[in-house]
Every structure is written in C-alpha cells, then in structure tokens.
C-alpha positions in Angstrom: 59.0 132.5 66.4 59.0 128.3 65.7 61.8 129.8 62.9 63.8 131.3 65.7 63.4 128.6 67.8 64.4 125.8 65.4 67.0 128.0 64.4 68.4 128.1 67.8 67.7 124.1 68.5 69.6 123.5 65.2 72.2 125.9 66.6 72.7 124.2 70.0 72.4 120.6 68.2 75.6 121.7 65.6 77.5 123.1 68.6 76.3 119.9 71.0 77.9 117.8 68.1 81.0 119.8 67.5 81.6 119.7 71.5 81.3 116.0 71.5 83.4 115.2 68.0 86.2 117.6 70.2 85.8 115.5 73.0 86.3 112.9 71.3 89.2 114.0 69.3 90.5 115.3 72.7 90.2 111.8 74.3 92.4 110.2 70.8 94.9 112.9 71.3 95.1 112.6 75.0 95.8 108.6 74.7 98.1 108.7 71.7 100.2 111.3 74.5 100.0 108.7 77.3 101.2 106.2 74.2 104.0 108.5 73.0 105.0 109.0 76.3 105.4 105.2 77.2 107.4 105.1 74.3 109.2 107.9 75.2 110.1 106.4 78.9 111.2 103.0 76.8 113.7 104.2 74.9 115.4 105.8 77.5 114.9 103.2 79.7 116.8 100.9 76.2 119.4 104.2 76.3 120.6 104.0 79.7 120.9 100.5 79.0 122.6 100.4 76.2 125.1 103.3 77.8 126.1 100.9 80.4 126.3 97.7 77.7 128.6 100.4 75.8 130.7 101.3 78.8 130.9 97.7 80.5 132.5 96.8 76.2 134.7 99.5 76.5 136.1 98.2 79.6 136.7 94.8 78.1 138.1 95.6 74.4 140.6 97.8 77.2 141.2 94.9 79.3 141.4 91.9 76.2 143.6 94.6 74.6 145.7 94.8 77.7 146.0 90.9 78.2 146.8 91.2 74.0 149.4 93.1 74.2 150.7 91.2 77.4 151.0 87.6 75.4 152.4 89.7 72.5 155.2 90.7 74.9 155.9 87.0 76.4 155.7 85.8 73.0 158.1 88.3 71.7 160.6 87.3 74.5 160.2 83.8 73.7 160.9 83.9 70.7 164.3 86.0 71.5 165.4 83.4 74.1 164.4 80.4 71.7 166.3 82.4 68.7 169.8 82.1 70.3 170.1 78.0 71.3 168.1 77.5 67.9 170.8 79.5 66.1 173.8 77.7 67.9 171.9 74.2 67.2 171.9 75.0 63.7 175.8 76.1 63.2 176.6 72.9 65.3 174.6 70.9 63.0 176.6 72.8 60.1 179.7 72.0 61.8 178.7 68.6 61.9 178.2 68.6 58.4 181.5 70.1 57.5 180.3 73.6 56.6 182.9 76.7 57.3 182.7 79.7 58.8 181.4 82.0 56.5 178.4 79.8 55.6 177.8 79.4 59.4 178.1 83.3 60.1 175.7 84.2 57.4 173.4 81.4 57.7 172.9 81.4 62.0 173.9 85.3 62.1 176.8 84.4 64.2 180.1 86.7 64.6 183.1 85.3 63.6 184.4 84.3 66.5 181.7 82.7 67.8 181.7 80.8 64.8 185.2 80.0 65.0 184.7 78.8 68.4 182.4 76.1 67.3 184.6 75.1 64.9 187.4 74.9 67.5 185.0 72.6 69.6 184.5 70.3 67.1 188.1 69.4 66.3 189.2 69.3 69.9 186.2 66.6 70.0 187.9 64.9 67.2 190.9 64.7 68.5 190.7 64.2 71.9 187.1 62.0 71.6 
C-alpha cells in the first residue's frame, strides 16, 4: 500500500507541477496578448493619423498646384504683353541704326507693313525734326 500511495503522491506532485508550469505559461501568454494588443491599438492609432497627414498633403500639393499653375498663367501673359513693346523697341532701335525692312521683319517678327511703318516714322522725324 506505501507503493500505491507514493505512487499516487508522486502522481498528484507531477500533475500539481504541470498545473502550475501552465499557469504560468498561461500568465506569459496572457500578458504578451495585453502587449500585442497595445501595440495593436498604436498602430492604428499612428494609421488614422497618418490617413489624415496623407489627406491634409493631398489637399495642399492640390492647392500649391493650383496657385502653380495660376503664376504659370500671369507669367505666360506677361510675357505676351512684354513681347510686343520689346519687339517694336528693338526694330526702332534697328531703324535707328539704319537696318531695312527685311532684317527688321525677320529679326522682331514684324509684318511688312508694320515694318515699313517704322521706317516711315523715322524719316518723317528726319525731315520734319
């Protein structure tokens, strides 16, 4: 009977340990899920952030593209309105110079007739200045 019974102590002390190396085991697991968990909650707390960052850049590339293309446009204009008095300063420079009118319609991209009117201009001047 002291067989049995050690047999049976030795039983209950291999299942006591098990039990408490599971609980333990159960108390790891349990902790590295409250930890993954955590982790969990702060990426998508970094997600919805970054979704908003994402949207709030989106919203200005549109707008600085906007205001781009805006400047683009007033430069563009300048540069058409600046183009003709720069072109008719040049041919009355090459008037001045004695140049004739098929080196001032090529060079300013004048017609002929407005190149001939210059050249009218400048003579009247001479004569009558």
């Amino acid at each position: 009977m002291n067989i049995v019974l050690l047999i049976s102590f030795g039983a209950l002390a291999l299942i006591a340990v098990g039990l408490i190396f599971f609980s333990v085991m159960h108390f790891r697991l349990r902790k590295n899920l409250f930890s993954l968990i955590d982790i969990v909650s702060q990426l998508q707390q970094e997600t919805r952030i970054l979704r908003q960052a994402d949207l709030t850049f989106g919203v200005r590339s549109d707008n600085i593209e906007n205001e781009f293309l805006q400047l683009k446009k007033q430069v563009d204009v300048r540069e058409k309105q600046d183009a003709i008095p720069s072109a008719y300063t040049q041919a009355m420079k090459m008037v001045e110079m004695g140049a004739n009118m098929k080196d001032i319609t090529q060079t300013c991209h004048l017609s002929s007739a407005e190149a001939k009117l210059l050249l009218n201009i400048k003579s009247f001047a001479a004569e009558h200045g």
